[in-house]
C-alpha atoms as a printed R data frame, in Angstrom:
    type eleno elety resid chain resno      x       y       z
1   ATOM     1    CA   UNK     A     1 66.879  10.996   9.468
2   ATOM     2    CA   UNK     A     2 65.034  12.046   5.953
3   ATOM     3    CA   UNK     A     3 66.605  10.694   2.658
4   ATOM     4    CA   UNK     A     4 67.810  14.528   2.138
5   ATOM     5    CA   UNK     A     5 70.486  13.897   4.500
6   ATOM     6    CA   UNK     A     6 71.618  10.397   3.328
7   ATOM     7    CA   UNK     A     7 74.880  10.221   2.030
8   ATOM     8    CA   UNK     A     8 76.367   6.950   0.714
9   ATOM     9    CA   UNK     A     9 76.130   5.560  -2.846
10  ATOM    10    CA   UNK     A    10 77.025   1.988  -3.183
11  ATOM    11    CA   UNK     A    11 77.519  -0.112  -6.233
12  ATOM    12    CA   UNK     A    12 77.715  -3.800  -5.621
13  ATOM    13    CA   UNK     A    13 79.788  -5.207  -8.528
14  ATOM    14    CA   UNK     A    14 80.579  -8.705  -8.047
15  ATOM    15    CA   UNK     A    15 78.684 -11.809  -6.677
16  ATOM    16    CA   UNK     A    16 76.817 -11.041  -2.955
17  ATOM    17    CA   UNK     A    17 74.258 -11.749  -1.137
18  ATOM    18    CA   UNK     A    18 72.040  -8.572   0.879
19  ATOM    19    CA   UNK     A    19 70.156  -9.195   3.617
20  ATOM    20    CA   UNK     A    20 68.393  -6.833   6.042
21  ATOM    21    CA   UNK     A    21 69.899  -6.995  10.398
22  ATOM    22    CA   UNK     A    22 69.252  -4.223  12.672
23  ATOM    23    CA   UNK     A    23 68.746  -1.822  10.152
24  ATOM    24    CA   UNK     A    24 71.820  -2.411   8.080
25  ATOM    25    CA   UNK     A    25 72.292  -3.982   4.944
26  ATOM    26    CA   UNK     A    26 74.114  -6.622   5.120
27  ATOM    27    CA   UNK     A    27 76.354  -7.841   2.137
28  ATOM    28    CA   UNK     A    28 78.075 -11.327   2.301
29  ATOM    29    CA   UNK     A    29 80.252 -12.937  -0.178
30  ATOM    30    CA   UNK     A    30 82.881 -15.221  -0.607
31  ATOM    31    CA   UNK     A    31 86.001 -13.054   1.189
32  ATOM    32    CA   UNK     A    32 83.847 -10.978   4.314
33  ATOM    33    CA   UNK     A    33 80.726  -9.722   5.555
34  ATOM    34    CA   UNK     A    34 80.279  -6.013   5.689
35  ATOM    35    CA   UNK     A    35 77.328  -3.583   7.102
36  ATOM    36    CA   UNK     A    36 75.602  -0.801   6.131
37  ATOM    37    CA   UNK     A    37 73.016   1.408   8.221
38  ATOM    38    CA   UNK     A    38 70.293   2.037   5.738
39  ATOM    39    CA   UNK     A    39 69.686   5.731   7.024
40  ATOM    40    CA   UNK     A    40 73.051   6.839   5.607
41  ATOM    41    CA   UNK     A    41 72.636   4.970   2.360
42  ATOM    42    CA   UNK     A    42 71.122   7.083  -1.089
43  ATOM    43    CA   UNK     A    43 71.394   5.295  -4.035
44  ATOM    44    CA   UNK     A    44 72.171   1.634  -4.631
45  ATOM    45    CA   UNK     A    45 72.609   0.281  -8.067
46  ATOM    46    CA   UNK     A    46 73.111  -3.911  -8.450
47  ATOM    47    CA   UNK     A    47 75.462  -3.714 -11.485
48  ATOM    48    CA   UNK     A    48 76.088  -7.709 -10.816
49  ATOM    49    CA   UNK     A    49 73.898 -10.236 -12.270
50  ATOM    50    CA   UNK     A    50 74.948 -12.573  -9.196
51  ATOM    51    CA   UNK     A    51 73.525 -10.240  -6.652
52  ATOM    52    CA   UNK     A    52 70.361 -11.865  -4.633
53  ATOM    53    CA   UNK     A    53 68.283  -9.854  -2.060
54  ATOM    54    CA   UNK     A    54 65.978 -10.415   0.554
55  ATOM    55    CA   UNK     A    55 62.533  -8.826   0.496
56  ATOM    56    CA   UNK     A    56 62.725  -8.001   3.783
57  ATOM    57    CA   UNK     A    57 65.983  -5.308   2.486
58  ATOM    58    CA   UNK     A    58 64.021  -4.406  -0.291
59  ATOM    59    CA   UNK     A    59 60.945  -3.254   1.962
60  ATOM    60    CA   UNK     A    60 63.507  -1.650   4.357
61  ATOM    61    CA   UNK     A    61 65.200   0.288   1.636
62  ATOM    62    CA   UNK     A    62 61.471   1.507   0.549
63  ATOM    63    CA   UNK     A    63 60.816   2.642   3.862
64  ATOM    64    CA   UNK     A    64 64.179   4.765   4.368
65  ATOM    65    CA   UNK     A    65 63.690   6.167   0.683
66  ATOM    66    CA   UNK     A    66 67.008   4.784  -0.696
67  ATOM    67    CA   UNK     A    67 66.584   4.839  -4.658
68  ATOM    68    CA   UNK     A    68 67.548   0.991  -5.994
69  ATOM    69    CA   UNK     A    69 68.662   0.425  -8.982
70  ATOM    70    CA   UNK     A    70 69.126  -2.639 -11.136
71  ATOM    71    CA   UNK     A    71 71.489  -3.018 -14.574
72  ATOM    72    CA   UNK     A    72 70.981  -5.355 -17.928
73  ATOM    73    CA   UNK     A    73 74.033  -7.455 -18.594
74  ATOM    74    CA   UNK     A    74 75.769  -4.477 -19.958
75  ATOM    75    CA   UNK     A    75 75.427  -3.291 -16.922
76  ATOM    76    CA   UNK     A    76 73.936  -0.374 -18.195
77  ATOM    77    CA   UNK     A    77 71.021   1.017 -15.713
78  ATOM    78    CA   UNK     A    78 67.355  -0.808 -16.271
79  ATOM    79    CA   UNK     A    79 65.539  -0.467 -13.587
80  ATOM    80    CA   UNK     A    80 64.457   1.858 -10.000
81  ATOM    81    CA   UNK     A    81 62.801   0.835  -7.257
82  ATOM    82    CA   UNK     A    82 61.572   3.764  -5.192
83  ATOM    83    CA   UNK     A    83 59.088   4.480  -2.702
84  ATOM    84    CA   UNK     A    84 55.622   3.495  -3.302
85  ATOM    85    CA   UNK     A    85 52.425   6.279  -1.592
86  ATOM    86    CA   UNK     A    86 54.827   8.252  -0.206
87  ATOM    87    CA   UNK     A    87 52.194  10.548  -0.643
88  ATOM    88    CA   UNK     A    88 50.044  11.442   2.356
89  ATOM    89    CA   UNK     A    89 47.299  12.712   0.340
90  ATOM    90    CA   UNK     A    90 47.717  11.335  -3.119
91  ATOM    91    CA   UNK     A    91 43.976  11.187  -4.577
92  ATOM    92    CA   UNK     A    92 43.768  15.002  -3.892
93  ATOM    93    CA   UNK     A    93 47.023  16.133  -5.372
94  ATOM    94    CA   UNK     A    94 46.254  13.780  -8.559
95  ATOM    95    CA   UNK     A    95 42.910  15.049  -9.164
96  ATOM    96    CA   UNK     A    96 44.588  18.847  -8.663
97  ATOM    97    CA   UNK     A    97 47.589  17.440 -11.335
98  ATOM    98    CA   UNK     A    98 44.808  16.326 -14.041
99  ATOM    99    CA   UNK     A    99 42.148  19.478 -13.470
100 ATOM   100    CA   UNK     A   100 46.067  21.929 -14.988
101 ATOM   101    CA   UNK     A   101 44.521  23.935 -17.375
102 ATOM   102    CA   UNK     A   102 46.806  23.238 -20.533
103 ATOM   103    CA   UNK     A   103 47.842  27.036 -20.654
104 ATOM   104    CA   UNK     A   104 49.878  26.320 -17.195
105 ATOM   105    CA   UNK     A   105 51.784  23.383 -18.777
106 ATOM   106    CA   UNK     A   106 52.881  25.292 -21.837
107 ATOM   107    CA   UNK     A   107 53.880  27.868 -19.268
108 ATOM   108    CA   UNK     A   108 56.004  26.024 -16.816
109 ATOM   109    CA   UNK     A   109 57.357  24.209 -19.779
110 ATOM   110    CA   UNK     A   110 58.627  27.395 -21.267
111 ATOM   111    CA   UNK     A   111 60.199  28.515 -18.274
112 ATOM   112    CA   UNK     A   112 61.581  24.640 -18.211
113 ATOM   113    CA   UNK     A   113 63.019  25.031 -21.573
114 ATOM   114    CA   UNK     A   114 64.430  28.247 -20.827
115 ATOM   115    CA   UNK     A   115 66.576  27.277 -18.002
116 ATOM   116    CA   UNK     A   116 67.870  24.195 -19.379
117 ATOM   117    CA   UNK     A   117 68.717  26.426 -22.415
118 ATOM   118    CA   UNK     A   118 70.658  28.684 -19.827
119 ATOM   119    CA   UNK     A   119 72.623  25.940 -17.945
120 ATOM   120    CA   UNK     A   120 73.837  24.518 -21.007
121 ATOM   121    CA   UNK     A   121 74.897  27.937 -22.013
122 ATOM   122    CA   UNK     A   122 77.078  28.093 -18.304
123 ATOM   123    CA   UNK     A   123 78.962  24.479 -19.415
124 ATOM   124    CA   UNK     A   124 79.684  26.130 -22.712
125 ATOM   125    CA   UNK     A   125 80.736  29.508 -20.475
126 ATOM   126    CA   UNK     A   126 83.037  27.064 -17.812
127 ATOM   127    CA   UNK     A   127 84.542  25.459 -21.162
128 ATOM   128    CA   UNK     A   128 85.759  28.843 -22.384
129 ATOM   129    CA   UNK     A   129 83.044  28.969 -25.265
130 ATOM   130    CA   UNK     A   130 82.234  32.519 -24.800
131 ATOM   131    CA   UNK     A   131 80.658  33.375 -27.894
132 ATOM   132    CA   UNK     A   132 78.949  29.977 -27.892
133 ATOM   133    CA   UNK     A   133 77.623  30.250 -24.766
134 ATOM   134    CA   UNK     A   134 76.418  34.174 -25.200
135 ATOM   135    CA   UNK     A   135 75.130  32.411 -28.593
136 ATOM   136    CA   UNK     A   136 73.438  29.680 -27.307
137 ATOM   137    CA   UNK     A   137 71.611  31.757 -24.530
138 ATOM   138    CA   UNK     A   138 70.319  34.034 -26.871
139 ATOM   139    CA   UNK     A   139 67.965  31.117 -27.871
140 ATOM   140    CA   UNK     A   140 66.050  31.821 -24.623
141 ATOM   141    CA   UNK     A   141 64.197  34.544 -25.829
142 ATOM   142    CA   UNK     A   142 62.863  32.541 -29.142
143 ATOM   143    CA   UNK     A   143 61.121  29.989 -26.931
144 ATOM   144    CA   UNK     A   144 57.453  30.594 -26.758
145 ATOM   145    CA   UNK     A   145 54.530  29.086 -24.344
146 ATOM   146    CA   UNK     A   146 55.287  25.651 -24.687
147 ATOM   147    CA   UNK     A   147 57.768  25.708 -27.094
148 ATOM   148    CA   UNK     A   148 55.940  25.154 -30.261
149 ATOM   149    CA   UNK     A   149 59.180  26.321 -32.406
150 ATOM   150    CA   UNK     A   150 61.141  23.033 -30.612
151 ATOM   151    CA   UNK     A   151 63.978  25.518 -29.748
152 ATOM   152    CA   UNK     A   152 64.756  22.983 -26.615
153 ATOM   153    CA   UNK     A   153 65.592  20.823 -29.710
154 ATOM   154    CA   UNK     A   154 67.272  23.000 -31.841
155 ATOM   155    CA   UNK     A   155 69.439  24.245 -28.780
156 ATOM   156    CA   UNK     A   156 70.499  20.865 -27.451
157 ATOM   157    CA   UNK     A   157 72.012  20.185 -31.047
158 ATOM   158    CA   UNK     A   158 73.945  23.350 -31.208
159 ATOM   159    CA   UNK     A   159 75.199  22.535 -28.060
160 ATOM   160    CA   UNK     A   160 76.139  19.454 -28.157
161 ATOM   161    CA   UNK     A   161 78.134  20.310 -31.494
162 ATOM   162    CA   UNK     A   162 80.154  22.547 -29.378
163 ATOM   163    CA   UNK     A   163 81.119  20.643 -26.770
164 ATOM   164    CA   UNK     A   164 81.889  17.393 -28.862
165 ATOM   165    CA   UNK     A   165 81.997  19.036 -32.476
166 ATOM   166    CA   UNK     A   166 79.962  18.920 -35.999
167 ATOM   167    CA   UNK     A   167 79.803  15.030 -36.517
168 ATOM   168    CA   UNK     A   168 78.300  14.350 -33.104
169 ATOM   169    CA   UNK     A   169 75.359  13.059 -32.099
170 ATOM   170    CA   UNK     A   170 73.182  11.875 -29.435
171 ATOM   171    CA   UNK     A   171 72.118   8.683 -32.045
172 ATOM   172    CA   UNK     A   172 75.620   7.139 -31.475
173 ATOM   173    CA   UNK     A   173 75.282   5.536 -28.224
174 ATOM   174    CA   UNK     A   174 78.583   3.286 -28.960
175 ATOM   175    CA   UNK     A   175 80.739   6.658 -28.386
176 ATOM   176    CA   UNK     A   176 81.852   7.178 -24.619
177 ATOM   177    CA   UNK     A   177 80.252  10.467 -24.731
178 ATOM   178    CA   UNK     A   178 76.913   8.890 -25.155
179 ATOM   179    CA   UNK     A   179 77.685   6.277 -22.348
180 ATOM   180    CA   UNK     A   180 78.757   8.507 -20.075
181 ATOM   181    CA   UNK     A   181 76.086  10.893 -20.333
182 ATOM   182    CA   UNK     A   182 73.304   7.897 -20.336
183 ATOM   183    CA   UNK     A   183 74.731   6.646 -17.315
184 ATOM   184    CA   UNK     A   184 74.463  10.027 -15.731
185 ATOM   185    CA   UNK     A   185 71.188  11.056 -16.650
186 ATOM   186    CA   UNK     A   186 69.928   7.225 -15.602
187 ATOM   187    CA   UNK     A   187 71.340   8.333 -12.007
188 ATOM   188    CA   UNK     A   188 69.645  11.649 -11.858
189 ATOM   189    CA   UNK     A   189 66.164  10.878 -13.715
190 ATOM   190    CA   UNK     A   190 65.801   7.855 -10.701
191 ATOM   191    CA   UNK     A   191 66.128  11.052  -8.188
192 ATOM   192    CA   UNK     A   192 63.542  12.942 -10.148
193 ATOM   193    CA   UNK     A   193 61.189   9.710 -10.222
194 ATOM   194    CA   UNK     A   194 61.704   9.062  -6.726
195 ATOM   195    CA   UNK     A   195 60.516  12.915  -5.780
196 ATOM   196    CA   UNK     A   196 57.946  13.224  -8.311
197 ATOM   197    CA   UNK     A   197 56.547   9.599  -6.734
198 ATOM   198    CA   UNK     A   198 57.032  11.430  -2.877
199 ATOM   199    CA   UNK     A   199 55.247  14.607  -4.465
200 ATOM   200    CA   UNK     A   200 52.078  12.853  -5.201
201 ATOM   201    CA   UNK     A   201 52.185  13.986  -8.594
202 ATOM   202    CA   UNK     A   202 51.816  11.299 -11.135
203 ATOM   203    CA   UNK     A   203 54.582  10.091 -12.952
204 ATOM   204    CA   UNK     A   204 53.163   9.362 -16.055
205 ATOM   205    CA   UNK     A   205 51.359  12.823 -16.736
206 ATOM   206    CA   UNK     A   206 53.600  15.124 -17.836
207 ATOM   207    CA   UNK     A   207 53.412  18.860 -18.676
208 ATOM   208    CA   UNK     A   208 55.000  18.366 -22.524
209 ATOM   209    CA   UNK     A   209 56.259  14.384 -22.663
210 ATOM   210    CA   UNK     A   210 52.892  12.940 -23.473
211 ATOM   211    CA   UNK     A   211 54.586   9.136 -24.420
212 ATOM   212    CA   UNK     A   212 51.261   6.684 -23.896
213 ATOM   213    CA   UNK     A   213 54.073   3.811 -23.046
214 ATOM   214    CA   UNK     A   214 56.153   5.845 -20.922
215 ATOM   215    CA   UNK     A   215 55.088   5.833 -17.029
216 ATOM   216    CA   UNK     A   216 57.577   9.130 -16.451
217 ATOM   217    CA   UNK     A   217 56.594  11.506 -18.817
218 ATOM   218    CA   UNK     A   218 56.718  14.104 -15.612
219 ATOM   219    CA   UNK     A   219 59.921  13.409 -14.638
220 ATOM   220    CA   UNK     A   220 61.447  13.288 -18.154
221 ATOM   221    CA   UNK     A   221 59.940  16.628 -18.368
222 ATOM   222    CA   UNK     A   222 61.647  18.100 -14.987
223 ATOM   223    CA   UNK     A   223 64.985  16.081 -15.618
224 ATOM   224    CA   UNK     A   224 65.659  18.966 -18.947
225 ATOM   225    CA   UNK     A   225 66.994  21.619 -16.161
226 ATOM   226    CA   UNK     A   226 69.744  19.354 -14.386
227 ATOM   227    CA   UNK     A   227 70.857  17.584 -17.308
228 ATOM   228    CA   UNK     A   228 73.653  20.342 -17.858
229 ATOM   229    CA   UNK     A   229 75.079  18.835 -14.322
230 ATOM   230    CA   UNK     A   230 75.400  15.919 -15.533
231 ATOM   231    CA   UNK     A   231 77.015  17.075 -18.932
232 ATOM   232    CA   UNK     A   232 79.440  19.112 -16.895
233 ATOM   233    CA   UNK     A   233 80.470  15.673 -14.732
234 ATOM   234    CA   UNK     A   234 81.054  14.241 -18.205
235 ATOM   235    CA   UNK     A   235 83.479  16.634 -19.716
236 ATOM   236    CA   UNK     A   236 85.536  16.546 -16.523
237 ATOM   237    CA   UNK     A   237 85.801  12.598 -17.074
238 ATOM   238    CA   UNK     A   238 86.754  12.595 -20.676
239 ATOM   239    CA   UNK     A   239 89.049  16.207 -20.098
240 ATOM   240    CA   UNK     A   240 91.197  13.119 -17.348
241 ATOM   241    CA   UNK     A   241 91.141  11.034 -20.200
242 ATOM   242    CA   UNK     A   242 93.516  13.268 -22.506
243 ATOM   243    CA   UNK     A   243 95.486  14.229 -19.325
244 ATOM   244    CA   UNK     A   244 96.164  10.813 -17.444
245 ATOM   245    CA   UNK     A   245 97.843   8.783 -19.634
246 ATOM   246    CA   UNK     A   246 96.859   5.558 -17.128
247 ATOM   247    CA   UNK     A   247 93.522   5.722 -18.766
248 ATOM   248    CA   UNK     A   248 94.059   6.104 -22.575
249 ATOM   249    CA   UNK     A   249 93.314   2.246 -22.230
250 ATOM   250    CA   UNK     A   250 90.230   2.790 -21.643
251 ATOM   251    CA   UNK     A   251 89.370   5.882 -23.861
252 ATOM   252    CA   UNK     A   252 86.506   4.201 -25.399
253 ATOM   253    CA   UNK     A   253 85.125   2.754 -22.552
254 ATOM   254    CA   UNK     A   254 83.269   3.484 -19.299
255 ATOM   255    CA   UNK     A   255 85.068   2.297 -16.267
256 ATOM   256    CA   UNK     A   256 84.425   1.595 -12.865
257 ATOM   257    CA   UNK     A   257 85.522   5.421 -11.580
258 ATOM   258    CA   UNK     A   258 83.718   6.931 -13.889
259 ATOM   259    CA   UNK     A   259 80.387   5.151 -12.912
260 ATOM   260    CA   UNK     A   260 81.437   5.978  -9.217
261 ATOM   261    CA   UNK     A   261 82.212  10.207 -10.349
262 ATOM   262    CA   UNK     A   262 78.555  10.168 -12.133
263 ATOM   263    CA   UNK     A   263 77.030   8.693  -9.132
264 ATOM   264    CA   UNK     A   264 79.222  11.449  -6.995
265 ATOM   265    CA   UNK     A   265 78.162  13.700  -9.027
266 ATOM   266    CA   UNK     A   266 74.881  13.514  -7.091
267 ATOM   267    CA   UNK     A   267 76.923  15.631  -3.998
268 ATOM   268    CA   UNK     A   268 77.854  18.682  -6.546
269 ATOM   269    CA   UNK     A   269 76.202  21.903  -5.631
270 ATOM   270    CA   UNK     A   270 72.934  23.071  -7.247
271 ATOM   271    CA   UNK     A   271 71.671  27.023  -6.570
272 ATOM   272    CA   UNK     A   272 67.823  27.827  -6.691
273 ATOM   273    CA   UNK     A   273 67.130  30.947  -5.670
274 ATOM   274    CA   UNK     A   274 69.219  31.970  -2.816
275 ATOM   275    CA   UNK     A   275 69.779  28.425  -1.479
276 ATOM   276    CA   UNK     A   276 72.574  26.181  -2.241
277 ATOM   277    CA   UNK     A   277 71.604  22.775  -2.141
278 ATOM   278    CA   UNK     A   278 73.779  19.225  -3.121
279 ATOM   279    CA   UNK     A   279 72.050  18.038  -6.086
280 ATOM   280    CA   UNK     A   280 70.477  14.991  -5.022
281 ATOM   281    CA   UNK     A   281 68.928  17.516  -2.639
282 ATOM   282    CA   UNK     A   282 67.906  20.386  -5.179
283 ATOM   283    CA   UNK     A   283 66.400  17.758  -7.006
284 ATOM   284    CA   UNK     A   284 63.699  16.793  -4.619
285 ATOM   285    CA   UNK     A   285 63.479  20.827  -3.267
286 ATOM   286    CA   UNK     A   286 63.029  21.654  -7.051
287 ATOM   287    CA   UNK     A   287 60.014  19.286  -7.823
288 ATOM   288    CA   UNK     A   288 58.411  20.592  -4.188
289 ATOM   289    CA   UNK     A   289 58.729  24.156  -6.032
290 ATOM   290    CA   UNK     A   290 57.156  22.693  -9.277
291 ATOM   291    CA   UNK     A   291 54.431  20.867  -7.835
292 ATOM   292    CA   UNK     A   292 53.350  24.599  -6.037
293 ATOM   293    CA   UNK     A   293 53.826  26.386  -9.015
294 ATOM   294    CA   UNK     A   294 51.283  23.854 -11.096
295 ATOM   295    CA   UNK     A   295 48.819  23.647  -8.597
296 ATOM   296    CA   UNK     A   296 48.758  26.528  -7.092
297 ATOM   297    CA   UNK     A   297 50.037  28.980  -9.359
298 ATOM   298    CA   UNK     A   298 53.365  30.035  -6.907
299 ATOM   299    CA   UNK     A   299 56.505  31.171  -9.466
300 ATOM   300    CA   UNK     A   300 59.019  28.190 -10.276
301 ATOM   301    CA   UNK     A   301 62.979  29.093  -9.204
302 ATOM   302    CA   UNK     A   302 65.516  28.384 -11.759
303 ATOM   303    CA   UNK     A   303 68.045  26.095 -11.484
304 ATOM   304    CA   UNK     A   304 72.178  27.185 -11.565
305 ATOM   305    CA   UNK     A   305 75.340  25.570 -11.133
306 ATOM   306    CA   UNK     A   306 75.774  26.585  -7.009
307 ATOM   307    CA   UNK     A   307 79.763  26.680  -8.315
């Protein structure tokens, strides 16, 4: 079985100790011992601080490509371990990656920019922002080869104004919008790493993020086009906030569910071209399409909402 077809997302919360038997994880605590086969399992994030592991897990996990991830004592996501050469022919590709002539970056980057630019103009559409959204995508044809102008800028503040209104802003990471959305975009940038890494592109050599301390400036470059999936996730959680009066408790802070929806959110449908993919699935298909289009000059597919 590939990692496309894995399924499960766990999130191991409390105090536990995993271990690797027969090619299940194996969790034991205080209360019971439970068992998971590691072909069905995606993502697993260690939110506890009490968690130990075994190497022998963590070397299984590698080798089934099931993305691990690791939280601060926030429990805010800090870490991904992925895949290492998963590659077959690694030197070759990264010699092709660092020979792109800088004229195909600012390309693909445009085309990038463009659809991000057009899938935040959909959540404004599915909101009922009609004339923000027809607004908003109008910005599409302003954005030049590599986006000199910083419309992708420009656009993502307009938008997010919209959604959240005029005194918001991405700077205020102690609102729940802010958490929610980092916590989502955590969980979908680790699938981007973990395809880029399987790509044998490198990580660190992106197409417009040029960060010299960054080790992803590729995959915080492809991450722009599904970050409007994870903004749509968001609104749904905070829209069950105002409606379920069980939860006003909590209005200002991320819970348990909503950790569990954003990591869900992973199964929610993703169109490029004519094929309908779940998104954890898109993701890798999309960055397969990317690599082709910067090394060998094949067209890149946008990105929609499959839904």
């Amino acid at each position: 079985m590939g990692y496309d077809e894995a399924f499960r997302n766990v999130v191991f919360a409390s105090k536990a100790h995993l271990r690797l038997q027969d090619q299940h994880l194996v969790v034991q605590n205080e209360e019971e011992n439970a068992r998971l086969y590691i072909k069905d399992l995606q993502c697993v994030i260690l939110e506890s601080p009490q968690i130990t592991i075994t190497q022998a897990l963590l070397s299984a996990l590698a080798e089934a490509k099931v993305l691990v991830l690791t939280c601060d004592k926030t429990h805010t996501i800090n870490g991904i371990y992925t895949p290492f050469l998963g590659h077959f022919a690694n030197a070759q590709v990264a010699r092709e990656h660092i020979a792109v002539s800088a004229q195909n970056k600012a390309s693909l980057w445009c085309e990038i920019v463009k659809n991000k630019i057009s899938n935040q103009a959909s959540v404004l559409q599915m909101c009922g922002y009609t004339k923000q959204a027809q607004d908003l995508a109008k910005l599409c044809d302003k954005v030049s080869m590599g986006d000199h102008d910083n419309i992708e800028a420009y656009a993502a503040a307009l938008y997010f104004r919209y959604l959240f209104g005029n005194g918001f802003s991405r700077k205020h990471k102690h609102k729940i919008q802010n958490a929610l959305l980092d916590y989502g975009y955590a969980i979908v940038r680790s699938c981007v790493i973990r395809s880029v890494c399987m790509s044998g592109l490198l990580t660190w050599f992106g197409i417009k993020h040029n960060n010299q301390f960054n080790q992803f400036n590729l995959c915080d470059d492809l991450i722009e086009v599904f970050r409007p999936f994870v903004d749509r996730c968001v609104l749904a959680l905070l829209e069950s906030r105002v409606l379920d009066s069980e939860y006003s408790q909590y209005i200002e802070t991320m819970t348990r569910q909503d950790k569990m929806a954003l990591i869900e959110n992973l199964q929610s449908e993703a169109k490029i071209g004519e094929r309908v993919f779940p998104l954890h699935r898109a993701i890798n298909f999309y960055v397969q399409r990317f690599k082709n289009a910067l090394l060998y000059g094949q067209p890149l597919l946008l990105v929609e909402f499959g839904v």
